[in-house]
N, C-alpha and C positions, 0 to 999 in steps of 0.2 A: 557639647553638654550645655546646658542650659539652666543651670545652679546660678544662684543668685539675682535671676531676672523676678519682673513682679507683673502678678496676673493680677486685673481687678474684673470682681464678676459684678454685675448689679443685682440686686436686691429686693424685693418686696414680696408682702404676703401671696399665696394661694404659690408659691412654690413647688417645683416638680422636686420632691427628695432623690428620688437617685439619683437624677441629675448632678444634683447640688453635692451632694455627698461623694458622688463620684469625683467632682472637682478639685473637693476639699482635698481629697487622699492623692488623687492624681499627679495636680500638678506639684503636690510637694515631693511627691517620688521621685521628682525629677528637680529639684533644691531651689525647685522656685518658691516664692511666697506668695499667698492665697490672700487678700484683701476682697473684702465683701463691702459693696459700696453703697450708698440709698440717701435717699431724702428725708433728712432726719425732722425736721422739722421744727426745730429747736430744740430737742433733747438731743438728750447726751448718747442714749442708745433706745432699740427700737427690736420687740419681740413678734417675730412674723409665724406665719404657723403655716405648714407648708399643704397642699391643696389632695393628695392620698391620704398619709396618718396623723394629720392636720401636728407634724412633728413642731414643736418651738425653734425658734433661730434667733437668735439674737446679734443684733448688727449696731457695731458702734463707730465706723467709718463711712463719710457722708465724701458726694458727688460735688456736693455745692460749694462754691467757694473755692475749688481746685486752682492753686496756683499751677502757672504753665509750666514753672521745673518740673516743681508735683505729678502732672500729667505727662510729660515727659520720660518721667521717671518709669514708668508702668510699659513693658514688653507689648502687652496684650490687655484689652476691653471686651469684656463678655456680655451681650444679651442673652439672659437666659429662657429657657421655653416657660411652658406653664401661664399663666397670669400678671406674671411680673412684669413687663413690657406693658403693660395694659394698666396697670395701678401705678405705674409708673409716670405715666402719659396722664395723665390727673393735670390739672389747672385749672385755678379758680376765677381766670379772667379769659373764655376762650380767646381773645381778640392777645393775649401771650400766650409763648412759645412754654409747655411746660419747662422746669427747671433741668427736668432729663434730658429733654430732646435738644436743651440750648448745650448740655453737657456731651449727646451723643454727635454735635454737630462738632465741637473742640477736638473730639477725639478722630472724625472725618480726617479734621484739615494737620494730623498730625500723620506723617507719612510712616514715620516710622514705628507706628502702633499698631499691631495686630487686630484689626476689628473682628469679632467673633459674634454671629448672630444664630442663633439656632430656634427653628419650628416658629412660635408665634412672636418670638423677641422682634420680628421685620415689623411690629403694629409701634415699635419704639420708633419709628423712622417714620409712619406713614404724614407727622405734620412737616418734616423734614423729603419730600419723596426724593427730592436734585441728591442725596445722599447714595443712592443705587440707581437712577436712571439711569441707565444705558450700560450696567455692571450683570455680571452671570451671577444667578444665585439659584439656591433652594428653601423652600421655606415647607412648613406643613401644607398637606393638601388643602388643610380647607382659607390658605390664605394663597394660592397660586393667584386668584384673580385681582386680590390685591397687590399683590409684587410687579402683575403685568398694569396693572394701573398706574404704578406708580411709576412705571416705564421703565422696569426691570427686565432681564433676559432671563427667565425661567431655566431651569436646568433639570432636568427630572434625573437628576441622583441623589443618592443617601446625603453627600459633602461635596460642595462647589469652593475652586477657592479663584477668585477673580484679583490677583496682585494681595494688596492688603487686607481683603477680605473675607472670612471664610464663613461659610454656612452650611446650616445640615438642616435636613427636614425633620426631625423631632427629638424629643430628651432623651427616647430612646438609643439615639443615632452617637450619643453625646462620649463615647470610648472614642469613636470614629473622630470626630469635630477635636478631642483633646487631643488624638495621637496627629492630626495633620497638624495645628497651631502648635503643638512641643517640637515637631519637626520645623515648622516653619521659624520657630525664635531660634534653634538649634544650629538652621544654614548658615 
């Protein structure tokens, strides 16, 4: 069983809602706790509206500043599909690492975290690519050439799971991606 453990999913506008929604209900069926994570920006919370019935979301847990217990502390790290990966990857000085991708790189070198990337969340990686080089994945079709770019092993299935890894190719896929990673915190 897998009560008690903690998911954190990332966060920002133009959000896929089923997705997300599926998550929410999901992994708490199974007695974990759902934290939604993002770059706040110096507020306190941050209302995203999601990219089908442009639904509100409101996120008041931030990425930034994560102590190593803090991240320690968390089972599993989610990119999710949609936009999010992509407004996420935002920086105002290209010549740094945005503040996600320096977060999705903490959560790399922590072994025992769950990485969870699903459909176009792999664009949260692409200024990181050493994060999937030479790893099996899946990603949406219309980003296979960037996974292979980034010297990733393409997998043409719905869910790839390569050790710590797991991926699916779209939000749609995202039953699938939850029921491997609740299995895999569960082993």
């Amino acid at each position: 069983m897998a009560g008690g453990k903690k998911i954190g999913i990332l966060m920002e506008g133009d959000y896929y809602e089923p997705e997300i929604w599926y998550y929410k209900q999901r992994f708490a069926e199974e007695g974990m706790s759902v934290h939604f994570l993002t770059r706040l920006w110096g507020c306190s919370s941050l209302t995203f509206k999601g990219h089908e019935y442009h639904i509100p979301f409101e996120c008041n847990e931030s990425f930034e500043n994560m102590s190593a217990e803090e991240l320690k502390s968390y089972s599993a790290i989610i990119v999710p599909a949609g936009m999010v990966a992509d407004r996420l990857r935002y920086t105002q000085d290209v010549n740094v690492l945005p503040p996600a991708v320096e977060f999705l790189k903490r959560v790399f070198a922590e072994k025992t975290i769950i990485k969870g990337i699903i459909c176009h969340g792999l664009w949260l990686a692409a200024s990181a690519p050493e994060l999937v080089r030479g790893r099996k994945l899946v990603v949406h079709n219309n980003l296979v050439g960037d996974a292979r770019n980034m010297g990733a092993v393409y997998c043409d299935q719905d869910v790839v799971v390569d050790g710590d890894l797991v991926t699916a190719r779209s939000g749609g896929h995202c039953n699938l991606f939850a029921r491997k990673i609740i299995d895999l915190i569960s082993a």
